[in-house]
VEXDREN-2710 file (C-alpha; in Angstrom, 1 decimal):
% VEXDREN-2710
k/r/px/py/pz
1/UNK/-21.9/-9.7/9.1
2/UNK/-20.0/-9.4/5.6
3/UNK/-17.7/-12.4/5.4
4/UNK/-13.9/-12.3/4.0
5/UNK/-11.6/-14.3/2.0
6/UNK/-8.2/-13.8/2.1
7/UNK/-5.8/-14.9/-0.6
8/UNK/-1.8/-15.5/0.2
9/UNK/-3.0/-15.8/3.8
10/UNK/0.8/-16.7/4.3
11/UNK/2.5/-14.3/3.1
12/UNK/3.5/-10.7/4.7
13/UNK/0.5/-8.8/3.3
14/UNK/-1.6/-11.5/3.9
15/UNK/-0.9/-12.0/7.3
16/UNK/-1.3/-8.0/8.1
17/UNK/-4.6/-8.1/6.5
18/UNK/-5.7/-11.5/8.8
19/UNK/-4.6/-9.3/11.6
20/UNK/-6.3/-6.5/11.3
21/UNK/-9.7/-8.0/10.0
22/UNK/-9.5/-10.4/13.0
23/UNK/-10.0/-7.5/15.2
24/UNK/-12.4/-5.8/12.5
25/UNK/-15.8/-6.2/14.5
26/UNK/-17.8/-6.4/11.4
27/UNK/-15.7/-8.7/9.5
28/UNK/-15.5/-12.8/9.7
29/UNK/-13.2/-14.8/7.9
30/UNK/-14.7/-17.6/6.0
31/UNK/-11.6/-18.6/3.8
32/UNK/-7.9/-18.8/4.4
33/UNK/-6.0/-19.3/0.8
34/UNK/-2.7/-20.4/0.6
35/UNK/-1.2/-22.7/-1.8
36/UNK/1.5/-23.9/0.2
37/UNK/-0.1/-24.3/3.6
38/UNK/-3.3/-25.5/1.9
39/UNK/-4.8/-28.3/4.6
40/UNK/-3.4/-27.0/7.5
41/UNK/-5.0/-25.5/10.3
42/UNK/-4.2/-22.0/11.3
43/UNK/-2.2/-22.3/14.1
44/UNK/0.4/-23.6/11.3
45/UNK/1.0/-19.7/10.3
46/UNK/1.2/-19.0/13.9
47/UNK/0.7/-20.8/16.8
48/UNK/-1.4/-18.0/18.7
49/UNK/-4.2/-18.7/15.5
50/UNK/-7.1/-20.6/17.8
51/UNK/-9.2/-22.8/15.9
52/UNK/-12.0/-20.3/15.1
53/UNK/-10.2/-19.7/12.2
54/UNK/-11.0/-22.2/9.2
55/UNK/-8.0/-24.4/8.3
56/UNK/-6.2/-23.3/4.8
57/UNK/-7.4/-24.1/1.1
58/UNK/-5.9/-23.7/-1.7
59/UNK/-6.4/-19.8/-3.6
60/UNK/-8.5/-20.8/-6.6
61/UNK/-10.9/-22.6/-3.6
62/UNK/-11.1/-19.5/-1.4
63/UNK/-12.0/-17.5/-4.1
64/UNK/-14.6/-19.3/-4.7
65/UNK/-15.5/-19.2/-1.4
66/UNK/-18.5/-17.3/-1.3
67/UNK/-17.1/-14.5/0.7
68/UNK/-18.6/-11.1/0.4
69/UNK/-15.1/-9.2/0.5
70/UNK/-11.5/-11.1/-0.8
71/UNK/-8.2/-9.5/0.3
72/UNK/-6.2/-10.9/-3.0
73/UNK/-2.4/-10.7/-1.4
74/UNK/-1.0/-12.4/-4.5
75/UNK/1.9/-12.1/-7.2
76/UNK/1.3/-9.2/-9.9
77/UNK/0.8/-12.3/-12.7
78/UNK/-1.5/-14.7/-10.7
79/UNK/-3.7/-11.8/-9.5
80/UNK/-3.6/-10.8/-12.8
81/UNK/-5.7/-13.7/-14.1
82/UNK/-8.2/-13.0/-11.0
83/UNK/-12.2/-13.2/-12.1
84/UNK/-13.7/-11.6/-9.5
85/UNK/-16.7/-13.3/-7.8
86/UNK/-20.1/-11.9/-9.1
87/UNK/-20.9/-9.3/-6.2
88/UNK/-18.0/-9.5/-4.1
89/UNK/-15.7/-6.6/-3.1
90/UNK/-12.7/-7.3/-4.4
91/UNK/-9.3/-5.4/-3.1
92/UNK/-5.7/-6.3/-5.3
93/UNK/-3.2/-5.6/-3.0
94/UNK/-0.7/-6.4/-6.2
95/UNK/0.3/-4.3/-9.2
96/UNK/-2.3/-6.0/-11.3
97/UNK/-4.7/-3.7/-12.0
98/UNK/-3.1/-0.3/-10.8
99/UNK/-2.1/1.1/-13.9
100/UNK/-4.6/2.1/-16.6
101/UNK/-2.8/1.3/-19.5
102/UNK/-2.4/-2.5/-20.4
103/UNK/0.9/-1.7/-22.8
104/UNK/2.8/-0.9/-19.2
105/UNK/2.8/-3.7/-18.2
106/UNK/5.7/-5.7/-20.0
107/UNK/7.8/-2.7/-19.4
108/UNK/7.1/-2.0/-15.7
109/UNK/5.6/-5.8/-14.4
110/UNK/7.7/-7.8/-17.3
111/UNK/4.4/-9.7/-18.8
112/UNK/1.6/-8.6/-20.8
113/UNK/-1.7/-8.2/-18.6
114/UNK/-4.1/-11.5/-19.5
115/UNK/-7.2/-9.2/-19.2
116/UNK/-6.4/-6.1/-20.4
117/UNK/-10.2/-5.1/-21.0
118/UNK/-10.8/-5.4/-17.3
119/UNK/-8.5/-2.5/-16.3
120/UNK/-11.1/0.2/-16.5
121/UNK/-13.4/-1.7/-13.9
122/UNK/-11.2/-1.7/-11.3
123/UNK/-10.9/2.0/-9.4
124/UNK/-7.7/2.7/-7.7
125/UNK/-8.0/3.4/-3.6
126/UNK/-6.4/5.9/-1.8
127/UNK/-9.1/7.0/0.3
128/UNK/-7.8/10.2/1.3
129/UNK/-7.3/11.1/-2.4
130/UNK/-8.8/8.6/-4.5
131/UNK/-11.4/7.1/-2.9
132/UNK/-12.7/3.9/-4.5
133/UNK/-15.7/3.8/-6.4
134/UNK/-17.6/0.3/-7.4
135/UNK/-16.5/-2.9/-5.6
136/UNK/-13.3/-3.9/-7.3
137/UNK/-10.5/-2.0/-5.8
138/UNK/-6.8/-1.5/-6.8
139/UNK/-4.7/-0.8/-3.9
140/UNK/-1.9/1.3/-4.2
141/UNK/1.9/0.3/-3.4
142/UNK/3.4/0.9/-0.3
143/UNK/6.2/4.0/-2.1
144/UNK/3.2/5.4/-3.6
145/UNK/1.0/5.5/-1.4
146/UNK/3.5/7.8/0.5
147/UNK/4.5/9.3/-2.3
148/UNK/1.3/10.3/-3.4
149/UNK/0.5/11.6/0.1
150/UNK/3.3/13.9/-0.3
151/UNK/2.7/15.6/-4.1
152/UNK/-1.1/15.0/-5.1
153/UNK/-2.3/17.7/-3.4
154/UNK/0.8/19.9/-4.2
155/UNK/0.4/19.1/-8.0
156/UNK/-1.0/22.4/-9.2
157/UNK/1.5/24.1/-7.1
158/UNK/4.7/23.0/-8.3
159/UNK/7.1/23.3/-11.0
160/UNK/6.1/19.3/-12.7
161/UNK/9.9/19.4/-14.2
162/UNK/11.8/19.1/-10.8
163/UNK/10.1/16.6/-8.5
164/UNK/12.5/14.6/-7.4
165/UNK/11.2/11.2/-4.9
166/UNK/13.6/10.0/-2.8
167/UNK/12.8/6.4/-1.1
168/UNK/13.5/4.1/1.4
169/UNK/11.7/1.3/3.0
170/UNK/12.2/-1.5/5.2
171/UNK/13.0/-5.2/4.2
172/UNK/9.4/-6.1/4.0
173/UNK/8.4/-4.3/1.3
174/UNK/10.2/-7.1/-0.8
175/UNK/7.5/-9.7/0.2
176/UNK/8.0/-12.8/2.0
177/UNK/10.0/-14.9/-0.9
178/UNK/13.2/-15.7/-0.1
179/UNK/15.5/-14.0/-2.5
180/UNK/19.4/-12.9/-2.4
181/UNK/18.6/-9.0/-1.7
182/UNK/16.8/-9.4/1.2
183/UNK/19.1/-12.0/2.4
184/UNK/20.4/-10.6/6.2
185/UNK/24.1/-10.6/4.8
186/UNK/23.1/-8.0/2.3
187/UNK/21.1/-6.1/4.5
188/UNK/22.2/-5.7/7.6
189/UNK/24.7/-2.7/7.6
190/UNK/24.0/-1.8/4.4
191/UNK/21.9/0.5/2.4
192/UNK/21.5/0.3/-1.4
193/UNK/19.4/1.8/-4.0
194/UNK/17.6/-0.6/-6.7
195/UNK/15.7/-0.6/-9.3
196/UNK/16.7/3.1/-10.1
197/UNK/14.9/4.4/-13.4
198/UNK/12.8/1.2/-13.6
199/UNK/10.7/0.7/-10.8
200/UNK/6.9/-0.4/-10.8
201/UNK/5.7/2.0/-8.9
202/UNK/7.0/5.1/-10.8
203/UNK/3.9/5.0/-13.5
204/UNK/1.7/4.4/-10.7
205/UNK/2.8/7.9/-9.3
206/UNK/2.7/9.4/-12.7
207/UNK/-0.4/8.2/-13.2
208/UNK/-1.8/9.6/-10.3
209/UNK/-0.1/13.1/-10.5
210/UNK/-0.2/13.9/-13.9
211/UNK/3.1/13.9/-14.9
212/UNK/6.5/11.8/-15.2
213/UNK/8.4/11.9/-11.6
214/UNK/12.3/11.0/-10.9
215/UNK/12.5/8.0/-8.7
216/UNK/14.9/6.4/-6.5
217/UNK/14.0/3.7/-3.9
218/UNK/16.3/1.9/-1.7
219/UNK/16.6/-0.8/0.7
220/UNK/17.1/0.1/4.6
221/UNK/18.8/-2.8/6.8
222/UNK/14.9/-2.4/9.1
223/UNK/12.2/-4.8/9.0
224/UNK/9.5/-2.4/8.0
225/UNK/8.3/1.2/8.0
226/UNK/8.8/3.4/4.5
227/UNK/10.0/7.2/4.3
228/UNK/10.0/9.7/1.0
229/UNK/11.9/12.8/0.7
230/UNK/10.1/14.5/-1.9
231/UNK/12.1/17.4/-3.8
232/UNK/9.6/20.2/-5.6
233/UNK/10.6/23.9/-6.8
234/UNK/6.9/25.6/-5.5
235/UNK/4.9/27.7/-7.7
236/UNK/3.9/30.5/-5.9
237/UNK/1.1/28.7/-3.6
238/UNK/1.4/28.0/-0.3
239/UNK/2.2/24.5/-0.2
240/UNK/1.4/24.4/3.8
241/UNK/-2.0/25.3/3.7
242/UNK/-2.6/22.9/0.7
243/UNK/-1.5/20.0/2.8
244/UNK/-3.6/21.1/5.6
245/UNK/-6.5/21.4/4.2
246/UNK/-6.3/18.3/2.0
247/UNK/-6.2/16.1/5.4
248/UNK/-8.1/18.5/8.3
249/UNK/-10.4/16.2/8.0
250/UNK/-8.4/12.9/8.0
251/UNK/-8.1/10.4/10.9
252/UNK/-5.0/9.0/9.1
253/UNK/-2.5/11.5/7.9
254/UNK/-1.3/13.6/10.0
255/UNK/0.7/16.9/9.2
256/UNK/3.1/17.8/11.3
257/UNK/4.0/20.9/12.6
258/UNK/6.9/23.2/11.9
259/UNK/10.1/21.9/12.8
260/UNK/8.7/18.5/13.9
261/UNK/10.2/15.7/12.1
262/UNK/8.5/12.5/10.8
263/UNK/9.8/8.9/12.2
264/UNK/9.4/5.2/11.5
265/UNK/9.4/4.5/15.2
266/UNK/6.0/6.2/15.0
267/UNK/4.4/4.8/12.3
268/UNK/5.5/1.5/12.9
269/UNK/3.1/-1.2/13.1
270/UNK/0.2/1.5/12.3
271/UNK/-1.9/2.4/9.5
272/UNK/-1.4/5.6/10.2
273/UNK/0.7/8.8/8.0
274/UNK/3.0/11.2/8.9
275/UNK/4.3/14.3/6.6
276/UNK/6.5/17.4/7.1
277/UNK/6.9/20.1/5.0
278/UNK/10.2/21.9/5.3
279/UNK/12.2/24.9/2.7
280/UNK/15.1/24.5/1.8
281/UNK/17.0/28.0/1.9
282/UNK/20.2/27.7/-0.2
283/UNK/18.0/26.7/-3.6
284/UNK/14.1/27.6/-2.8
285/UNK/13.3/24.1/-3.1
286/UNK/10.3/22.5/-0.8
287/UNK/11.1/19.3/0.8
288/UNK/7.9/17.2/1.5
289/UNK/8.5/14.3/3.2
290/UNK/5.7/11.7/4.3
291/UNK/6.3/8.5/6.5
292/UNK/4.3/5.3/6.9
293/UNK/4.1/1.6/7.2
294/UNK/5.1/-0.5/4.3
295/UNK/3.1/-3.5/5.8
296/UNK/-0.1/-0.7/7.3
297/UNK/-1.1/2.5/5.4
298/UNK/1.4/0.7/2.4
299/UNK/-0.3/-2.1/2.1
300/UNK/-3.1/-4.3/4.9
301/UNK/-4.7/-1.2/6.6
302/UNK/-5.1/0.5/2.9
303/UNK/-6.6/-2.9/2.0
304/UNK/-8.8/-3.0/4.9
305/UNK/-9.9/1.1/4.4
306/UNK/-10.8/0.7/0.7
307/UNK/-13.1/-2.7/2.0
308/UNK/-14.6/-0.6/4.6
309/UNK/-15.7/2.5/2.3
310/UNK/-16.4/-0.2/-0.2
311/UNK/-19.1/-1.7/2.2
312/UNK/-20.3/1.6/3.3
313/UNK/-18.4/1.5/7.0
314/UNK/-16.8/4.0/8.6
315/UNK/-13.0/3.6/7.1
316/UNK/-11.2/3.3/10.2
317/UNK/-13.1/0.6/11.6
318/UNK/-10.5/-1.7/12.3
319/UNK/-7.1/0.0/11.9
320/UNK/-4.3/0.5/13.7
321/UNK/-4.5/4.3/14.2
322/UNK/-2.2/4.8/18.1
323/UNK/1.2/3.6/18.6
324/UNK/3.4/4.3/21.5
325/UNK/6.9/4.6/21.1
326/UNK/9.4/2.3/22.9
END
């Protein structure tokens, strides 16, 4: 049974990916890292937590672990300086190692990448696209994940000069740092773009796609769940039947049908993807728009997918793929 380390145990990514590997029946956890819960039990995260469950260490320690697969739910800079254990599977949930080119990084992540010469050996994961190859794995971010749901398969097909992504997700996409913007004062009843023109996660999309895209995220006053509105001028394909066939074979993105909208409500808590393709009449203009979980298919249940393929499981093997609206 392939064992697991999981670093920033504590924080919201962490704690998705504990979840969801506990009920991984393959998986055992053999390291809990956290540097600021480091000699605690479990239970000290959450009071369900038995004592199965080893009691926290420090990062650097579970790293060093011995585990056959490390989650590493870390900030961009500390993951940054990671040196993956010889043999292990190693998935980044961060920005460290997304982007290809090492001179983005003071522009986009504000620091200069420490190992820029390891960059090519990590393979960026989203299975349903970009599947991962070797056993270092750069997850995606939660906006482009769903962003690149929407458009990669549509890139061929569209006029490259008009995409226009339109983005909103849930307070938990700003991690589990206490910081003024996701402070409940400035949440609650609000909604607010940020980070308009400069956002990390726009060369991550361009990267992906091929060329630059026009990005807007903004905050919703939820806890989690993340929709895009994607804006494209079509180029005489039919953009319907490239969706479909892109994901016919998918167990986690789903297109809708005609007329049949996607919703947080059901993506909630789930690693699962919705997307809708709709025309706008007045200007010609296709609007794609994909829904998912900031905290699931953005971030822990990719995490866990890219492990499984990694390992040579069947990818779903311990996601959350059914939800029931309530």
């Amino acid at each position: 049974m392939p064992s697991v380390a999981i670093l920033g145990a504590s924080g919201y990514a962490g704690q998705e990916t504990l979840d969801r590997v506990l009920r991984h029946p393959l998986l055992e956890v053999v390291a809990l890292g956290s540097d600021s819960l480091s000699g605690e039990p479990a239970s000290a995260l959450d009071v369900r937590l038995n004592g199965s469950l080893p009691p926290f260490v420090p990062n650097d320690e579970a790293l060093a672990a011995g585990a056959d697969v490390v989650f590493a739910c870390l900030g961009n800079e500390r993951a940054a300086m990671l040196l993956p254990p010889p043999g292990a599977v190693v998935v980044d949930l961060s920005g460290a190692h997304r982007l290809h080119d090492a001179d983005f990084y003071p522009a986009w992540y504000g620091f200069e990448h420490p190992r820029p010469e390891t960059l090519d050996a990590w393979s960026y994961g989203l299975p349903e696209l970009f599947p991962p190859g070797g056993r270092l794995v750069a997850n995606p971010g939660c906006y482009a994940t769903a962003a690149l749901l929407a458009l990669a398969p549509l890139a061929g097909a569209i006029d490259p000069g008009t995409v226009v992504i339109d983005a909103k997700s849930g307070v938990s996409g700003a991690g589990r740092e206490l910081k003024e913007s996701s402070h409940a004062g400035f949440v609650l009843e609000n909604l607010a773009p940020y980070r308009v023109g400069s956002h990390q996660h726009a060369p991550e999309i361009a990267q992906a796609v091929g060329f630059p895209v026009c990005f807007v995220p903004h905050l919703l006053p939820v806890r989690r769940g993340l929709l895009v509105t994607c804006y494209v001028r079509p180029a005489g394909r039919d953009l319907r039947a490239l969706l479909e066939e892109a994901y016919a074979s998918s167990a986690v993105v789903r297109v809708l049908p005609e007329n049949v909208a996607p919703e947080l409500a059901r993506v909630q808590h789930t690693d699962a993807a919705e997307i809708a393709l709709y025309e706008d009449r007045a200007t010609g203009l296709a609007v794609v728009v994909c829904a998912l979980d900031n905290l699931g298919k953005g971030a822990a249940g990719q995490a866990l997918q890219n492990a499984n393929i990694a390992l040579g499981l069947d990818e779903t093997v311990g996601l959350r793929l059914a939800g029931v609206l309530v």
